[in-house]
C-alpha positions as a Python dict, from the first residue, in 0.01 Angstrom:
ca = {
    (1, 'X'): (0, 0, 0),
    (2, 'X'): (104, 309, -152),
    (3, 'X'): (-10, 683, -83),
    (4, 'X'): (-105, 919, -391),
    (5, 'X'): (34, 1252, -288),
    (6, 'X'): (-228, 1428, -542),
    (7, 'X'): (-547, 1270, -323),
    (8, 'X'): (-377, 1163, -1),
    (9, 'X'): (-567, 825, -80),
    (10, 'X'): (-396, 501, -35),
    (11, 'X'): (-403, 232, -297),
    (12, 'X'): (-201, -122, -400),
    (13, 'X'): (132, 13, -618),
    (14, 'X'): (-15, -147, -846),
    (15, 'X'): (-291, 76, -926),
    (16, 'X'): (-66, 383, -864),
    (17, 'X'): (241, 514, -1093),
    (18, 'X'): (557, 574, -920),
    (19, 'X'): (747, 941, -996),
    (20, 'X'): (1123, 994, -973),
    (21, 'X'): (1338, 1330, -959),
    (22, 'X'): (1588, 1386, -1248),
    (23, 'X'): (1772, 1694, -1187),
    (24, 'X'): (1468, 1952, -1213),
    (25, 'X'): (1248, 1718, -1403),
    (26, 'X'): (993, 1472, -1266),
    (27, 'X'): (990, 1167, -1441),
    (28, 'X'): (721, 893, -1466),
    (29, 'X'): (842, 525, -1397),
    (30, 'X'): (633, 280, -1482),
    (31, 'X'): (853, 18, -1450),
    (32, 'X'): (895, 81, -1135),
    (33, 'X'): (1310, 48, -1114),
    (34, 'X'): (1456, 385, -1117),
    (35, 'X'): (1710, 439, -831),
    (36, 'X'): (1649, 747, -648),
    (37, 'X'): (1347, 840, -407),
    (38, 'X'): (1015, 832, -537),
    (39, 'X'): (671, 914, -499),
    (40, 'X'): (316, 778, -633),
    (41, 'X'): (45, 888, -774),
    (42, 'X'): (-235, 777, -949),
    (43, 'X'): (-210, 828, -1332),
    (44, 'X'): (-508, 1069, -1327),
    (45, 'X'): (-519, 1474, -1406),
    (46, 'X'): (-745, 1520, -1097),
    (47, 'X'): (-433, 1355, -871),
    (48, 'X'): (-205, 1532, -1095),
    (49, 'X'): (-342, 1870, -1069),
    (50, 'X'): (-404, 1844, -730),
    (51, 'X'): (0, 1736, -669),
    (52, 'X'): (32, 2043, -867),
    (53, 'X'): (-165, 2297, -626),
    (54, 'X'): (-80, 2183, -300),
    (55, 'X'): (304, 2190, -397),
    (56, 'X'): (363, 1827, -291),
    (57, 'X'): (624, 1695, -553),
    (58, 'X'): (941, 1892, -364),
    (59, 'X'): (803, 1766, -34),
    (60, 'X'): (770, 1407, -151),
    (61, 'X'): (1094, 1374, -317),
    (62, 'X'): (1289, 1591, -96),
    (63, 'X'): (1394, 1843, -329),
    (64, 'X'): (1405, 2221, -364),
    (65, 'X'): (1356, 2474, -615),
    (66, 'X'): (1080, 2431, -948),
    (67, 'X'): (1038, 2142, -1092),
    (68, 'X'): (954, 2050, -1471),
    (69, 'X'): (649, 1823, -1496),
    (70, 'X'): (590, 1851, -1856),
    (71, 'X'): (703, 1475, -1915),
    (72, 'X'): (490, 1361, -1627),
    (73, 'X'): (227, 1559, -1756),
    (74, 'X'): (253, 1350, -2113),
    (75, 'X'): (269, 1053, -1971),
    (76, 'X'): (-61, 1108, -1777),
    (77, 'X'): (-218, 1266, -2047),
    (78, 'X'): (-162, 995, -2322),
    (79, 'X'): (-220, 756, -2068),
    (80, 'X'): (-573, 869, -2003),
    (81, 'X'): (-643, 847, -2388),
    (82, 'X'): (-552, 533, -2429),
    (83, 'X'): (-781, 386, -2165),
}
């Protein structure tokens, strides 16, 4: 069990999609096998844009300073299409 840090609600890691910090870019890893510290989240825009507002990706993966979501962004977007 897994918490989404866009809804605060806890799910299996299964249903959630882990997030990495590269640099100043957040990074989707669906595979699940990244090194670093990550987060999850569930692949939704309503998670996503609530990550967004309440600041939570620097909090989660400990870093500082803006952060470029535009991949994770993608990846959640396309994601949604294709289901």
């Amino acid at each position: 069990m897994r918490t989404c840090i866009g809804c605060r609600g806890r799910a299996l890691t299964v249903e959630l999609l882990r997030i990495v910090a590269r640099e100043t870019a957040v990074i989707p890893d669906p595979s699940r096998r990244l090194p670093g510290r990550g987060a999850w989240l569930h692949p939704a825009s309503s998670c996503l844009s609530n990550a967004v507002r309440r600041r939570a990706f620097g909090r989660a993966l400990r870093v500082s300073g803006h952060l470029d979501i535009s991949a994770l962004e993608h990846y959640v977007e396309n994601r949604h299409e294709h289901s």
